[in-house]
mmCIF file of the C-alpha atoms, coordinates in Angstrom:
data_MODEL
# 
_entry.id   MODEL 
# 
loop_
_atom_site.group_PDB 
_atom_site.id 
_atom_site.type_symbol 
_atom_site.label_atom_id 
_atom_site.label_alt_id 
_atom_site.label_comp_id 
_atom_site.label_asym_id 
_atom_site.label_entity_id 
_atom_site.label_seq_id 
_atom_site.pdbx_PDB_ins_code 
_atom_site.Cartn_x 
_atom_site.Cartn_y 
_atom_site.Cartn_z 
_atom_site.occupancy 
_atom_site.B_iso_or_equiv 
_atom_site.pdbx_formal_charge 
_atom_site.auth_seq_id 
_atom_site.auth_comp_id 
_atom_site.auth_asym_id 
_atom_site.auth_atom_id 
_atom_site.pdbx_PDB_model_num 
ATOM 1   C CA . UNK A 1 1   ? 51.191 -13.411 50.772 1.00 0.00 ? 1   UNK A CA 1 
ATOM 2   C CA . UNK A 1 2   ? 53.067 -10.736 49.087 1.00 0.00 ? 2   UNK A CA 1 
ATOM 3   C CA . UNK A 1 3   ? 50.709 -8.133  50.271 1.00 0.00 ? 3   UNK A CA 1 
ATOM 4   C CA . UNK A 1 4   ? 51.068 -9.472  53.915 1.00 0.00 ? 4   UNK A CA 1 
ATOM 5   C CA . UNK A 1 5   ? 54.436 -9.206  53.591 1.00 0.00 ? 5   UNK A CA 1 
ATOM 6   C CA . UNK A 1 6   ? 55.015 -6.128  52.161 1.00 0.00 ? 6   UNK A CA 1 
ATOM 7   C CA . UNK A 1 7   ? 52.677 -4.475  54.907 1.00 0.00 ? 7   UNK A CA 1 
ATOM 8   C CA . UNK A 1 8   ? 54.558 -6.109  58.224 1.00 0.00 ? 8   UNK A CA 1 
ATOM 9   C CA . UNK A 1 9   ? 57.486 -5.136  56.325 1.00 0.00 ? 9   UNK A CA 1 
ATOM 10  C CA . UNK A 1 10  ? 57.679 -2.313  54.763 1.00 0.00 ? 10  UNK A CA 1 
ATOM 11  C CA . UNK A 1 11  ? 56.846 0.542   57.309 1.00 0.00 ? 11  UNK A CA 1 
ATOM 12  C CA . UNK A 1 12  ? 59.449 -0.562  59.823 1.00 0.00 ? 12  UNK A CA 1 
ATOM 13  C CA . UNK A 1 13  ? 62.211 -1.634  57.090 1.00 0.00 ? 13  UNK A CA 1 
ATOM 14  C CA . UNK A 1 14  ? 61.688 2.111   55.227 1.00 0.00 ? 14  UNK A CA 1 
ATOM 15  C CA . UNK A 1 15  ? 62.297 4.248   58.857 1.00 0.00 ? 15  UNK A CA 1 
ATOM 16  C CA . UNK A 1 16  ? 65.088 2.131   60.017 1.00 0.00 ? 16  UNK A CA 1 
ATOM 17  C CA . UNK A 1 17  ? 66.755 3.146   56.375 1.00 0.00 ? 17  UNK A CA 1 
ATOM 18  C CA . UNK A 1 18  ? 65.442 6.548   55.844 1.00 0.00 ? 18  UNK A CA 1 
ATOM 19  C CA . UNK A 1 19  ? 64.506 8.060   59.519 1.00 0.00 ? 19  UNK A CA 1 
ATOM 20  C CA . UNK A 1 20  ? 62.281 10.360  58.651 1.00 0.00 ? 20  UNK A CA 1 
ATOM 21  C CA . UNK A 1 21  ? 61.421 13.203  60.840 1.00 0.00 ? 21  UNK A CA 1 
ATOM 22  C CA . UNK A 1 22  ? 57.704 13.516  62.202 1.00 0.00 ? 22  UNK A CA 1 
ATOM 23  C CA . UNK A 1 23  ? 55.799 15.671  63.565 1.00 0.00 ? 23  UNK A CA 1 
ATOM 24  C CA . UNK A 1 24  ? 51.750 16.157  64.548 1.00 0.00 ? 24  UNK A CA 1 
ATOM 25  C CA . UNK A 1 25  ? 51.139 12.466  64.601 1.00 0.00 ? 25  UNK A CA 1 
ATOM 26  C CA . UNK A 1 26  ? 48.563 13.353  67.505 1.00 0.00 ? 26  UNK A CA 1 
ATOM 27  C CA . UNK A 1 27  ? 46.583 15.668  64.647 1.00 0.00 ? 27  UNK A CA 1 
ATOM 28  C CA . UNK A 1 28  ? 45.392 12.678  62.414 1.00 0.00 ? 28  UNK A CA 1 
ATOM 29  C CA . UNK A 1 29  ? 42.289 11.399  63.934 1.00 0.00 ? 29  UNK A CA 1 
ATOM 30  C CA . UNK A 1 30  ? 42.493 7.926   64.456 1.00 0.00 ? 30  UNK A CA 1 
ATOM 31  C CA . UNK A 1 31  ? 39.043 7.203   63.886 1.00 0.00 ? 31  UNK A CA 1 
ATOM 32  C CA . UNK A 1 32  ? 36.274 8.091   61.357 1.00 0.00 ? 32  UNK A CA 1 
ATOM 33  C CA . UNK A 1 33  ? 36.709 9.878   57.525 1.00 0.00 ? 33  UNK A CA 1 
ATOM 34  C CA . UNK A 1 34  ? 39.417 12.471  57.241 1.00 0.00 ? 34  UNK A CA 1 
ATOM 35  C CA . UNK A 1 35  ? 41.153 13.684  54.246 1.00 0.00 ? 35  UNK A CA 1 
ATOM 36  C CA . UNK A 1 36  ? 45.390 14.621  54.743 1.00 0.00 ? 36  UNK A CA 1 
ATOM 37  C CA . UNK A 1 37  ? 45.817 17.628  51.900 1.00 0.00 ? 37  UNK A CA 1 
ATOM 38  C CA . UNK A 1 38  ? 49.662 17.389  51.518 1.00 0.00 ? 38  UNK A CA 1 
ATOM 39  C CA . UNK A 1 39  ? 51.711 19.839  49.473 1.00 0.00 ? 39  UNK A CA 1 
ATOM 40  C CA . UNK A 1 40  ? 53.470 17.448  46.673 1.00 0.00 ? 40  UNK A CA 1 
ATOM 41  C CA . UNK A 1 41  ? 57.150 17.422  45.579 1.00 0.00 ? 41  UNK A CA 1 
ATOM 42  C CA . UNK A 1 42  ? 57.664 13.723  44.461 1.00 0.00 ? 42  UNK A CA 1 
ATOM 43  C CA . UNK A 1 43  ? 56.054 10.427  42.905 1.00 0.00 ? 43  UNK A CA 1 
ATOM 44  C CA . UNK A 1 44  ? 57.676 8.732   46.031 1.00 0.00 ? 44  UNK A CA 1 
ATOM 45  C CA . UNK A 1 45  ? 54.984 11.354  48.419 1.00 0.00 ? 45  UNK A CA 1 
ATOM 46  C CA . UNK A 1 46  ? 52.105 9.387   48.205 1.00 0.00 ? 46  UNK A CA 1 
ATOM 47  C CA . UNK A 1 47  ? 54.418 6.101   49.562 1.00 0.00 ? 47  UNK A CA 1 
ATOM 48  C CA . UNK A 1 48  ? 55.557 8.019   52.323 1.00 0.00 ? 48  UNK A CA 1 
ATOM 49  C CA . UNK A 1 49  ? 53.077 9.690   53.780 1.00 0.00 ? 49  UNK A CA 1 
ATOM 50  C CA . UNK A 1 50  ? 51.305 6.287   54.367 1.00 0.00 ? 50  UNK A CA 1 
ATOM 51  C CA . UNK A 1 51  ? 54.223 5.219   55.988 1.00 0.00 ? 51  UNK A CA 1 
ATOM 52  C CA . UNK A 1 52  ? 54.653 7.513   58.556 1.00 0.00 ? 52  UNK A CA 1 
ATOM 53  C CA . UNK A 1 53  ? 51.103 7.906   59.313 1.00 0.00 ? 53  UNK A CA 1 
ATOM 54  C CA . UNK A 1 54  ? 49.278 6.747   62.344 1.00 0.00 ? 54  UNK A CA 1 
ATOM 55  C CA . UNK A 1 55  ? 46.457 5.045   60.112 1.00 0.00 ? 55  UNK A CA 1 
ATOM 56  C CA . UNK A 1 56  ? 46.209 3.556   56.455 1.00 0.00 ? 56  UNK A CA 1 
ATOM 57  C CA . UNK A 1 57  ? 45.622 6.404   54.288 1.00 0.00 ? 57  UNK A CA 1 
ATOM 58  C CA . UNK A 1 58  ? 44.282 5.633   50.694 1.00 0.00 ? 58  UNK A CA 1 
ATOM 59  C CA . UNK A 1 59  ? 45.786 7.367   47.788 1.00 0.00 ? 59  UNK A CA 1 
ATOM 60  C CA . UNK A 1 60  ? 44.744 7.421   43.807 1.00 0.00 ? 60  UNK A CA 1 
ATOM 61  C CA . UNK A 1 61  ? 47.288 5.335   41.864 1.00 0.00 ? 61  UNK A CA 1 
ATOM 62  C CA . UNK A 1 62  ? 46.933 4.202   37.961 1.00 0.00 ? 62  UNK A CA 1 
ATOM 63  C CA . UNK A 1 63  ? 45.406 1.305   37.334 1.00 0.00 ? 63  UNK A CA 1 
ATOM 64  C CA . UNK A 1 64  ? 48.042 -0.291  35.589 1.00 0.00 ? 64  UNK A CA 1 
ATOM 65  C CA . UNK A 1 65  ? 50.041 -0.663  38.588 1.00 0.00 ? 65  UNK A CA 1 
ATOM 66  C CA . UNK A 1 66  ? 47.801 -3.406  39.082 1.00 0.00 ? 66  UNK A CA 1 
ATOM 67  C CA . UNK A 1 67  ? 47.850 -4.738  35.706 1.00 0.00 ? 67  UNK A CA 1 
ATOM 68  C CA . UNK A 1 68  ? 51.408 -6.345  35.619 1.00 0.00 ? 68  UNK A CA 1 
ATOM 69  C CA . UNK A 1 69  ? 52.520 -9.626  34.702 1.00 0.00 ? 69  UNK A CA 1 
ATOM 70  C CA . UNK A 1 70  ? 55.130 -12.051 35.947 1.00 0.00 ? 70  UNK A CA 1 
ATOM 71  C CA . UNK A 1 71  ? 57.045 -11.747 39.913 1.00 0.00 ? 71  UNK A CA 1 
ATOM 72  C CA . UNK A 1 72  ? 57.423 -8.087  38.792 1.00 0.00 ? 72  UNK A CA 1 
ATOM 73  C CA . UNK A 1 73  ? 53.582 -7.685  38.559 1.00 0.00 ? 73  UNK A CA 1 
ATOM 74  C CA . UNK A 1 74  ? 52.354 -9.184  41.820 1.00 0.00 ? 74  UNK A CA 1 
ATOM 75  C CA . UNK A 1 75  ? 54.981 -7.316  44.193 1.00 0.00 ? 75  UNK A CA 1 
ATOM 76  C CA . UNK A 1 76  ? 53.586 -3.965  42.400 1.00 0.00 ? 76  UNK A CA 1 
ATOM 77  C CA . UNK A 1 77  ? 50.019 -4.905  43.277 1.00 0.00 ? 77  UNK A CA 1 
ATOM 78  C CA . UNK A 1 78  ? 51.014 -6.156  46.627 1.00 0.00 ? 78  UNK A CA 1 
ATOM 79  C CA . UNK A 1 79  ? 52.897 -3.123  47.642 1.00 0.00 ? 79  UNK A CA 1 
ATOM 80  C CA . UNK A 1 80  ? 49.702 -0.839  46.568 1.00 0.00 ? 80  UNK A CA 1 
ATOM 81  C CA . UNK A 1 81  ? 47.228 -3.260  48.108 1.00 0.00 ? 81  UNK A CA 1 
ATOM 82  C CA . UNK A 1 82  ? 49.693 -2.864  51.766 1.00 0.00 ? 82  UNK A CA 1 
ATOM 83  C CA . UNK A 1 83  ? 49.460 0.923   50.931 1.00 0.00 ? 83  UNK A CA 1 
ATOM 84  C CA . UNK A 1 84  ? 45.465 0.545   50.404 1.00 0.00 ? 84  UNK A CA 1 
ATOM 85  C CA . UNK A 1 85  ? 45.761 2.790   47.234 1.00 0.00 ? 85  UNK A CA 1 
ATOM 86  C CA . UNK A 1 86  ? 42.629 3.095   45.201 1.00 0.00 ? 86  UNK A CA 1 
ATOM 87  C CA . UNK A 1 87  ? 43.394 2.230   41.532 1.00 0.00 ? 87  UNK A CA 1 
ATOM 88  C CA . UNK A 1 88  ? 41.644 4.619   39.223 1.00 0.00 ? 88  UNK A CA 1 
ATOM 89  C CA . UNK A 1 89  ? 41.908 4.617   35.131 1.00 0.00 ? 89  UNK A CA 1 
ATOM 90  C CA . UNK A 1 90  ? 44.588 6.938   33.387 1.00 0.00 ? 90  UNK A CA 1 
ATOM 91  C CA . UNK A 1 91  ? 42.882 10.531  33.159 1.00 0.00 ? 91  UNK A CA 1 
ATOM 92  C CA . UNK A 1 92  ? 41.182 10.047  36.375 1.00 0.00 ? 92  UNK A CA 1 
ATOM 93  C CA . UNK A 1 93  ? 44.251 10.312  38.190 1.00 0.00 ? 93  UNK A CA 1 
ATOM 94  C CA . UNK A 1 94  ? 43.981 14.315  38.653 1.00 0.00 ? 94  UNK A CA 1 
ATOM 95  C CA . UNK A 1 95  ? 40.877 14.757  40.263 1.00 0.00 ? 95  UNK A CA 1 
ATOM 96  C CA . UNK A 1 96  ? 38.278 14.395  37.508 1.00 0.00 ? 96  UNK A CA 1 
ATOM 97  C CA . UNK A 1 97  ? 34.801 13.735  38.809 1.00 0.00 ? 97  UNK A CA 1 
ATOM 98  C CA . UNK A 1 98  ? 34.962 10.101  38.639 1.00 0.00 ? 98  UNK A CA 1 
ATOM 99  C CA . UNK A 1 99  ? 38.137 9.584   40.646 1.00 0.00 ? 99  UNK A CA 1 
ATOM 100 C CA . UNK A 1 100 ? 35.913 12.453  43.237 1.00 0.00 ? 100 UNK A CA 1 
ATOM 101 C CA . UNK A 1 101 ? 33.828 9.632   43.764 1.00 0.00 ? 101 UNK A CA 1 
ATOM 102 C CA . UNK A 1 102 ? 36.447 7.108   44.329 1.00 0.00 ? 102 UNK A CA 1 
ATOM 103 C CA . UNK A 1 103 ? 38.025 9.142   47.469 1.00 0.00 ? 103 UNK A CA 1 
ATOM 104 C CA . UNK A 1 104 ? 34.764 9.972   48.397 1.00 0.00 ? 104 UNK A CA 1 
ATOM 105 C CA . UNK A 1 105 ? 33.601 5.966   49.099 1.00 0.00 ? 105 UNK A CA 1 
ATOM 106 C CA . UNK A 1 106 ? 36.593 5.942   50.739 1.00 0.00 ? 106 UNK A CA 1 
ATOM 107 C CA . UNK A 1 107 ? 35.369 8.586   53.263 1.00 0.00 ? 107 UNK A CA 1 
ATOM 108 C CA . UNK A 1 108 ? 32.435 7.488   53.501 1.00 0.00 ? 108 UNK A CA 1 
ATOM 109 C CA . UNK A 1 109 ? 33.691 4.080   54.714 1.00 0.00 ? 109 UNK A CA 1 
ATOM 110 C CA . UNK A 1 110 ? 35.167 6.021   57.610 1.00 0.00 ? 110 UNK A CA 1 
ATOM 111 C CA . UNK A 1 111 ? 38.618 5.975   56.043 1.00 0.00 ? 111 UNK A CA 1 
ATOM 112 C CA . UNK A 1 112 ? 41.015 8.170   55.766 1.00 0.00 ? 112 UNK A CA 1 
ATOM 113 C CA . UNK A 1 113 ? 42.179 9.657   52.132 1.00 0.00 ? 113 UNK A CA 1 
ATOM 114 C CA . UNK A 1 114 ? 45.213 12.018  50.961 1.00 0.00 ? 114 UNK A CA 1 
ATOM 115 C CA . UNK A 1 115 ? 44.963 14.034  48.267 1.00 0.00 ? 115 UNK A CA 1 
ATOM 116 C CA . UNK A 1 116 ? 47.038 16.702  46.690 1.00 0.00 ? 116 UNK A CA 1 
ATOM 117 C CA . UNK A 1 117 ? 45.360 19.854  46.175 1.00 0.00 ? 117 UNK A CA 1 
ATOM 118 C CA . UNK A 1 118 ? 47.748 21.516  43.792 1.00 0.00 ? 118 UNK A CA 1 
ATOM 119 C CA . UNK A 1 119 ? 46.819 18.417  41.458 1.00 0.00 ? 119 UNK A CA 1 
ATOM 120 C CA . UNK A 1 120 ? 50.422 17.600  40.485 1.00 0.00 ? 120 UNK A CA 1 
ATOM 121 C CA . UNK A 1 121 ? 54.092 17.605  41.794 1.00 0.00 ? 121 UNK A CA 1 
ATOM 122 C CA . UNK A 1 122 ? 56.141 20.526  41.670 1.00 0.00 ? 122 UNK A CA 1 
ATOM 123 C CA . UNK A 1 123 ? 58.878 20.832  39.934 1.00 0.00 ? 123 UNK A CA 1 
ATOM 124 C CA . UNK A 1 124 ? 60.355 23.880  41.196 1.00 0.00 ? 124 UNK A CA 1 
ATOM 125 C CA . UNK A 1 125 ? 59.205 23.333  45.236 1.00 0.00 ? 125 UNK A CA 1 
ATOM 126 C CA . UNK A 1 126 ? 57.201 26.385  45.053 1.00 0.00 ? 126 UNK A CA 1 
ATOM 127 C CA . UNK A 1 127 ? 53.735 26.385  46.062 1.00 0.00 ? 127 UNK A CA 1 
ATOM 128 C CA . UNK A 1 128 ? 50.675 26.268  44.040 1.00 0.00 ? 128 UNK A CA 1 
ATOM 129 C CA . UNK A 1 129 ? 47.321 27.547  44.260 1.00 0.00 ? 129 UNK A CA 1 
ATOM 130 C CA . UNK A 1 130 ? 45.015 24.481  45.372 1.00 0.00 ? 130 UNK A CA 1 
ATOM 131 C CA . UNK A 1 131 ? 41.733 22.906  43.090 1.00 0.00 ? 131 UNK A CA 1 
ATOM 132 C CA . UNK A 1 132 ? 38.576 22.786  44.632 1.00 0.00 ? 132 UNK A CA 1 
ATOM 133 C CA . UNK A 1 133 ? 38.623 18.942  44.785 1.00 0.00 ? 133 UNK A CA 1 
ATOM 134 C CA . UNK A 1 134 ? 39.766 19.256  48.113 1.00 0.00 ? 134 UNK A CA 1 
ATOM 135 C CA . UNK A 1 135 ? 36.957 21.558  49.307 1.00 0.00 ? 135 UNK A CA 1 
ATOM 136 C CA . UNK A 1 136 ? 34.283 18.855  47.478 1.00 0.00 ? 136 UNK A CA 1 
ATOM 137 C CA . UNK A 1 137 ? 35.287 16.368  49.476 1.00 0.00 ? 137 UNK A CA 1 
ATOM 138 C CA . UNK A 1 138 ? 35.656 18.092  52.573 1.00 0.00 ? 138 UNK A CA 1 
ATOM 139 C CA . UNK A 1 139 ? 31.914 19.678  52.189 1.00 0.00 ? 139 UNK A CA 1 
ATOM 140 C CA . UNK A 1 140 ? 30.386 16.343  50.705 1.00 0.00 ? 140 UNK A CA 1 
ATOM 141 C CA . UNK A 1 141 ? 31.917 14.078  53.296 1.00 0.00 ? 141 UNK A CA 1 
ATOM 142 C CA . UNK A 1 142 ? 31.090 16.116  56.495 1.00 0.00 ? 142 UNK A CA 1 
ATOM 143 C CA . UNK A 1 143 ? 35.113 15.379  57.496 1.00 0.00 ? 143 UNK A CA 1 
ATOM 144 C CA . UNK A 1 144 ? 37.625 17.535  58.715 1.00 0.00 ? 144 UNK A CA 1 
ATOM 145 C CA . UNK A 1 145 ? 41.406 18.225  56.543 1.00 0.00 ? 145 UNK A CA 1 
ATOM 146 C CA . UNK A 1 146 ? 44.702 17.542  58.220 1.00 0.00 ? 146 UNK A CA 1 
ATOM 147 C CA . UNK A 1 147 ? 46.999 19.450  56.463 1.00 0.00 ? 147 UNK A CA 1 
ATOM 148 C CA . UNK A 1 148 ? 50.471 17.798  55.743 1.00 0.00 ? 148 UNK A CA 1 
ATOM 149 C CA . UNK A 1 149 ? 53.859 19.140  54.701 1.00 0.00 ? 149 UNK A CA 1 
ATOM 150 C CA . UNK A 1 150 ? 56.721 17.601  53.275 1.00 0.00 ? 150 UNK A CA 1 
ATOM 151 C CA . UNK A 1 151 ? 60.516 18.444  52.579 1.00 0.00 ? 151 UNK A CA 1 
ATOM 152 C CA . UNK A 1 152 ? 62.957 16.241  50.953 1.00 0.00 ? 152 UNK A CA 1 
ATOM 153 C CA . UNK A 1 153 ? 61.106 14.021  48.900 1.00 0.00 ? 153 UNK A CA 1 
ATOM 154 C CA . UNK A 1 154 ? 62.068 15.574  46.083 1.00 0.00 ? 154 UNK A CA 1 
ATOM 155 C CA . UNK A 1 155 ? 65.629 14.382  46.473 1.00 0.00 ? 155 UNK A CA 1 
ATOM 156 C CA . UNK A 1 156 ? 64.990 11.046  47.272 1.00 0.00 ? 156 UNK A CA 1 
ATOM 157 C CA . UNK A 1 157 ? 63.396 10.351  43.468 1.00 0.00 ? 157 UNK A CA 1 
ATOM 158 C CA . UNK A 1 158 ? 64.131 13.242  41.473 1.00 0.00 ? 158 UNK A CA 1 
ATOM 159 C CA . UNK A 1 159 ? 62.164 13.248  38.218 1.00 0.00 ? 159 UNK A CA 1 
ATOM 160 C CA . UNK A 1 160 ? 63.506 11.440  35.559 1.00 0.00 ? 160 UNK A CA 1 
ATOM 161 C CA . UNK A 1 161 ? 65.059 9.052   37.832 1.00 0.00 ? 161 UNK A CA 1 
ATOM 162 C CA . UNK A 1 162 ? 64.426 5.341   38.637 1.00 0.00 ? 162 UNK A CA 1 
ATOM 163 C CA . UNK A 1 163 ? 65.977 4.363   41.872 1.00 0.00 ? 163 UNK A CA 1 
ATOM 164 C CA . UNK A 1 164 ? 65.422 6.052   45.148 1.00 0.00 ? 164 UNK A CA 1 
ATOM 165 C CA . UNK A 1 165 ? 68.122 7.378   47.245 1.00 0.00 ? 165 UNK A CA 1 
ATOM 166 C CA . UNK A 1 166 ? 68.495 7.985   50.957 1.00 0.00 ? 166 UNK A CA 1 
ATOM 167 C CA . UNK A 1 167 ? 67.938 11.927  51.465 1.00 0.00 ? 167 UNK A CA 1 
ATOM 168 C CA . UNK A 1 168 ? 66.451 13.246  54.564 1.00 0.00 ? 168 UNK A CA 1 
ATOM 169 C CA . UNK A 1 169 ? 62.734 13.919  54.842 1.00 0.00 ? 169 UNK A CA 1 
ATOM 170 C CA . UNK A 1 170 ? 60.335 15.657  57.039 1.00 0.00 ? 170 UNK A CA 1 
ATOM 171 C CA . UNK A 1 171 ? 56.742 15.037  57.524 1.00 0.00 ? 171 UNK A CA 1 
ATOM 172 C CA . UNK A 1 172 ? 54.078 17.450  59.507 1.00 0.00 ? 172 UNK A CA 1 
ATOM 173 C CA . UNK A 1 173 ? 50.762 16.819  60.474 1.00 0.00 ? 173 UNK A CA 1 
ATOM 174 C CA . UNK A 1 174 ? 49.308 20.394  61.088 1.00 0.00 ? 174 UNK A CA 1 
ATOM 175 C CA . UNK A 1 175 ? 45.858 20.301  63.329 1.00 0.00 ? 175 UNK A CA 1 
ATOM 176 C CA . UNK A 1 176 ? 43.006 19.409  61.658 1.00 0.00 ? 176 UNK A CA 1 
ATOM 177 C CA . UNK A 1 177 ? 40.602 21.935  60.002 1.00 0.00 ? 177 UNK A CA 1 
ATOM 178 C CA . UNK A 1 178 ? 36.914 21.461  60.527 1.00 0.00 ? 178 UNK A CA 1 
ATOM 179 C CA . UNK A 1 179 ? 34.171 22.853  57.833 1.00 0.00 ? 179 UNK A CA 1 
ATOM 180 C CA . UNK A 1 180 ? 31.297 21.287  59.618 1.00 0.00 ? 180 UNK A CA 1 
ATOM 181 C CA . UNK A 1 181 ? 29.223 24.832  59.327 1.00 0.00 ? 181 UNK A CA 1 
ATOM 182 C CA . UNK A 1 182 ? 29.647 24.945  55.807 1.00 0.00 ? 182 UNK A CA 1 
ATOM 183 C CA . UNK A 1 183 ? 28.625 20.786  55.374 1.00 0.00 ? 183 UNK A CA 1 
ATOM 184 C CA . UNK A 1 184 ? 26.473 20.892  52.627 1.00 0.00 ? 184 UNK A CA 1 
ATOM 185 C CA . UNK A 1 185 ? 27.915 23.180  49.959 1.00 0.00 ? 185 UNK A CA 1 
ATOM 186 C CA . UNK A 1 186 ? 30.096 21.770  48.085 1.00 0.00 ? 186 UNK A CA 1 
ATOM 187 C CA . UNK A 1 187 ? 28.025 23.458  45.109 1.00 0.00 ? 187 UNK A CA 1 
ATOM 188 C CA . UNK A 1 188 ? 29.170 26.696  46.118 1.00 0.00 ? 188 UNK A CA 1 
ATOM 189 C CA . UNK A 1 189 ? 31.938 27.833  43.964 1.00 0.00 ? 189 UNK A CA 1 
ATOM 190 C CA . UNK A 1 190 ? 32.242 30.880  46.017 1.00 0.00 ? 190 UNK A CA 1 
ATOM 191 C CA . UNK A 1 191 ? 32.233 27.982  49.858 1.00 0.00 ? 191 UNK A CA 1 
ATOM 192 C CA . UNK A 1 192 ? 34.767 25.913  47.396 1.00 0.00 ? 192 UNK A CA 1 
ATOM 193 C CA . UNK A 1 193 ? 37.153 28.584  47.079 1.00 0.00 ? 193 UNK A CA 1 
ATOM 194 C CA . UNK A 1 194 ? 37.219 29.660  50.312 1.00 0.00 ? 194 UNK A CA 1 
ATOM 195 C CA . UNK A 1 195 ? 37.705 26.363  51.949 1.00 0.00 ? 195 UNK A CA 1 
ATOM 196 C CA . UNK A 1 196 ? 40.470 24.973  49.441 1.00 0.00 ? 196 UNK A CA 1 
ATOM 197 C CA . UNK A 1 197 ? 42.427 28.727  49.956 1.00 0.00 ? 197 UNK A CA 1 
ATOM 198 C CA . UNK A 1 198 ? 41.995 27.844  54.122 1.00 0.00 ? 198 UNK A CA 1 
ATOM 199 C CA . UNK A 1 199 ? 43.554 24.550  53.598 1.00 0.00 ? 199 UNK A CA 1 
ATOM 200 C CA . UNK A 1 200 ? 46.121 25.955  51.323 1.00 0.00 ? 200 UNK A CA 1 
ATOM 201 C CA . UNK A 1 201 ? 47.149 28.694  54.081 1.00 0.00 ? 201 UNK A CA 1 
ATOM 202 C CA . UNK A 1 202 ? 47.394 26.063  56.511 1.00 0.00 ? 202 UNK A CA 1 
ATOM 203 C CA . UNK A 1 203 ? 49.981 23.655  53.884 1.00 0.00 ? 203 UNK A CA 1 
ATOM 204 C CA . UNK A 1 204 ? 51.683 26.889  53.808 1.00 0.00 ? 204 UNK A CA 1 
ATOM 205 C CA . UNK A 1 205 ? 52.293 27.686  56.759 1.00 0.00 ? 205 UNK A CA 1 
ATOM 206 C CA . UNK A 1 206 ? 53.930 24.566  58.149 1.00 0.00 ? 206 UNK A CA 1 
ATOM 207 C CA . UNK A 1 207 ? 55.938 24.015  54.831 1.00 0.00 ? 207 UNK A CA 1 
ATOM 208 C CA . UNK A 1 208 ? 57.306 27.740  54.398 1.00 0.00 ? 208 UNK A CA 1 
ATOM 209 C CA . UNK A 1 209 ? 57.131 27.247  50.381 1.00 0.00 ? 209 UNK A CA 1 
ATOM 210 C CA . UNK A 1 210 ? 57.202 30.134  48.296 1.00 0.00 ? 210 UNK A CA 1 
ATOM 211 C CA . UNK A 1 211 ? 53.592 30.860  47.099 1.00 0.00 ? 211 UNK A CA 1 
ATOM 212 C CA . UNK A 1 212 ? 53.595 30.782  43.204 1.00 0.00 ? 212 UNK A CA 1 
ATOM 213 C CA . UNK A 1 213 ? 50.073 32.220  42.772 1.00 0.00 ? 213 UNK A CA 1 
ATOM 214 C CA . UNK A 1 214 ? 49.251 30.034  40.163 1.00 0.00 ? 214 UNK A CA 1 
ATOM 215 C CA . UNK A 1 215 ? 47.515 26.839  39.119 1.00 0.00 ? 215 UNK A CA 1 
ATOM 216 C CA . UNK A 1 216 ? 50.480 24.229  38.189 1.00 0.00 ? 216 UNK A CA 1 
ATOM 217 C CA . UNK A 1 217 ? 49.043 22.939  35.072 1.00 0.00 ? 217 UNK A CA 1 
ATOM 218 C CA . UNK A 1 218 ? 50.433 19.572  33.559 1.00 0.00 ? 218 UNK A CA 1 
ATOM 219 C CA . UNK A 1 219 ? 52.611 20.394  30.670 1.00 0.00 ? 219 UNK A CA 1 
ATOM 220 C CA . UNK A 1 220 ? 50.391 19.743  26.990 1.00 0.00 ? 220 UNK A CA 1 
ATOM 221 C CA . UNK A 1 221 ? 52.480 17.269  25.221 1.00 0.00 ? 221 UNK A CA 1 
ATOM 222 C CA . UNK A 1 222 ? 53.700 19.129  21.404 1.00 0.00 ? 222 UNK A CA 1 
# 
């Protein structure tokens, strides 16, 4: 019940508070396996681009959102069943091999899956080089990449906060990508590359980040 709710609920509810501005909603395929490669700013990224998409999209989300107890516990699983997240262990969450195969059932399925090539938020809105998860999937699959771009996210759950506020946010579907020539290689290093820096290009170009030239690595715990 909570699930059903939450899904008539919350797409409508969150744009008549937040009125988000969309574009490219004509460049997600409506049908078949597709991955959306979105830059990533804030926790709160992988909620909205599922709500201003044209179909579910499955994202990776931590197990334990899954695992809680009480009222509290079954509107957290509810809200990531509406969202059709794919719970994966702690470790997983950053693209390790195992949570590969995760999004890649998804795809399979004919669904569609976002993923965040730069394999975690950052923190200073520049843009990082992309992993070659992205270009696994892509070459595995047989499915094309919609590239996605978003501004403002950042403000609406800054790090280190709880609550959510109401900031203005922009979503952009860019036309999709298609590796169909190269289906096939995702053993390639040298195909990987190539195909994650394409996809990264085309992030780039619709969000107008600065390029940091890096990888953004999780910082190691002292």
């Amino acid at each position: 019940m909570i699930k059903l709710i939450t899904k008539l609920l919350l797409k409508p509810l969150s744009k008549a508070v937040y009125r988000p501005s969309i574009e490219g909603l004509e460049n997600v395929p409506r049908k078949g396996g597709v991955i959306l490669a979105s830059n990533h700013l804030s926790f709160i990224d992988s909620v909205v681009i599922p709500l201003t998409a044209p179909r579910p999209i499955s994202f990776l989300a931590k197990v334990e959102y899954w695992q809680g107890t009480g009222l509290k516990g079954r509107v957290m699983r509810g809200f990531f069943d509406a969202i059709e997240a794919v719970p994966v262990r702690r470790g997983e969450v950053h693209l390790a091999q195992a949570a590969l195969d995760s999004a890649l059932e998804v795809l399979n399925s004919g669904k569609a899956f976002g993923i965040y090539p730069e394999g975690t938020r950052s923190l200073d809105k520049r843009l990082y080089r992309g992993k070659t998860g992205v270009a696994w999937l892509a070459l595995t699959a047989g499915v094309p990449v919609v590239p996605v771009a978003l501004a403002g996210t950042d403000e609406i759950q800054p790090v280190g906060t709880r609550r959510p506020r109401i900031r203005k946010v922009t979503v952009k579907f860019g036309e999709p990508l298609d590796f169909s020539h190269l289906h096939g290689q995702a053993r390639n290093a040298r195909v990987r590359r190539q195909v994650t820096d394409e996809v990264m290009a085309a992030i780039h170009e619709l969000s107008g980040q600065e390029l940091a030239q890096v990888y953004n690595e999780v910082p190691k715990a002292a």
